[in-house]
C-alpha positions, 0 to 999 in steps of 0.5 A: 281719693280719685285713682288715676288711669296710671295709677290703677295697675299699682293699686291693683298689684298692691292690693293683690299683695295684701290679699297674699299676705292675709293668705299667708297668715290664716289662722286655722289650717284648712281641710285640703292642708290636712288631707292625709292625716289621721282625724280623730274625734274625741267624744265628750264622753271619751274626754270626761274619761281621760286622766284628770291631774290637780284638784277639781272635777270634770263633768258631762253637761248636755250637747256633749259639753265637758264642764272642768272645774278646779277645787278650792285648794286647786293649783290647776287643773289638767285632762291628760290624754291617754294617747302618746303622740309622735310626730306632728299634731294639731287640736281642734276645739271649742273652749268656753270660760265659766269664769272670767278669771279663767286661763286655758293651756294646751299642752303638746308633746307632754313626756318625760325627757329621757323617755317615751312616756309621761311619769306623774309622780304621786300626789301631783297637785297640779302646779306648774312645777312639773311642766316646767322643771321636769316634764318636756312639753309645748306650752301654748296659754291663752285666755290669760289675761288676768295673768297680765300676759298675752297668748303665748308659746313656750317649751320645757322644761325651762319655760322658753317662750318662743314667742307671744302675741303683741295684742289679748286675744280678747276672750271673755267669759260665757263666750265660746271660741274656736282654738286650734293649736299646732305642731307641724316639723316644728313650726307652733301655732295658736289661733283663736277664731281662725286669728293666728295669734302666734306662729313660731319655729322650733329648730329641734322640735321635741319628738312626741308626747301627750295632749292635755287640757288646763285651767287655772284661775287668778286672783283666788277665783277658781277656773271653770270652763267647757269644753266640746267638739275635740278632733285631734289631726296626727300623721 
């Protein structure tokens, strides 16, 4: 198509808005949008230490990978954060399925709902039921395909999906991908190799909580997957 000397100041404004468009809908924020918060690195030995839920295993593998596997009677399995955060919060990491029946959580703000603190009550076998039904919490899945949905943010109890991608995010097995998933005065995001897959707002964000980690298989095929390179961004 031949442009015009006429037509080529419209061109060029009009490209100029699609380049501010894309801008405006980067997937990861950038280090200048996260000066002033605090940064916190998560070794792979501090994570293999925080609190596993549901009946699985959590491992060391070589260049700081931590290997999460679920049970044969498992119905997920979860890291829990030893830390309770307050205010906003966005997680950093690598995430690899060992598996392709593999679905990966993040879980923000995870507490009880009359109290600053998370209760997991004894026995838990890692279901779902207690995020859903008691626990306050952000829900944000990806890698759920063989779930038959796609990426999606959801807050609890009651399981209100605030919003899901219209596409899969296209995550395989034996594969790793960059995540970042946050919180920032309400305003929830998931991105998956800096695509910012969903970007919602909560009107009444929850106040704080817990950080975890899930997997769950499908199909009767158990979920299995690294994780590495967990920096956690607070203020």
């Amino acid at each position: 198509m031949k442009i015009s000397r006429k037509q080529s100041p419209v061109i060029f404004v009009y490209l100029l808005g699609l380049i501010f468009l894309a801008a405006c809908n980067t997937g990861s924020l950038s280090l200048a949008d996260l000066e002033g918060w605090n940064e916190e690195k998560i070794s792979a030995e501090e994570l293999a230490d925080w609190r596993l839920l549901g009946n699985g295993r959590v491992g060391l593998w070589m260049n700081q990978q931590v290997a999460i596997e679920e049970a044969d009677d498992s119905q997920g399995v979860m890291l829990l954060s030893p830390t309770y955060y307050t205010g906003d919060v966005v997680v950093r990491y690598q995430a690899l399925a060992l598996t392709a029946a593999s679905v990966f959580v993040t879980m923000l703000a995870a507490g009880d709902s009359a109290s600053h603190q998370l209760t997991i009550p004894g026995g838990y076998d890692g279901g779902m039921s207690l995020w859903t039904n008691a626990a306050t919490n952000y829900f944000f899945a990806f890698k759920n395909a063989p779930h038959g949905a796609t990426p999606f943010i959801a807050r609890n109890p009651g399981f209100s999906v605030l919003g899901s991608a219209k596409k899969q995010d296209g995550m395989g097995a034996g594969i790793y991908y960059d995540i970042e998933v946050g919180n920032e005065k309400g305003r929830l995001w998931l991105s998956v190799d800096g695509r910012r897959l969903v970007d919602v707002e909560d009107t009444n964000p929850l106040a704080g909580g817990h950080l975890a980690l899930r997997l769950r298989g499908s199909a009767g095929i158990k979920a299995s997957g690294l994780i590495r390179n967990l920096t956690i961004y607070s203020k």
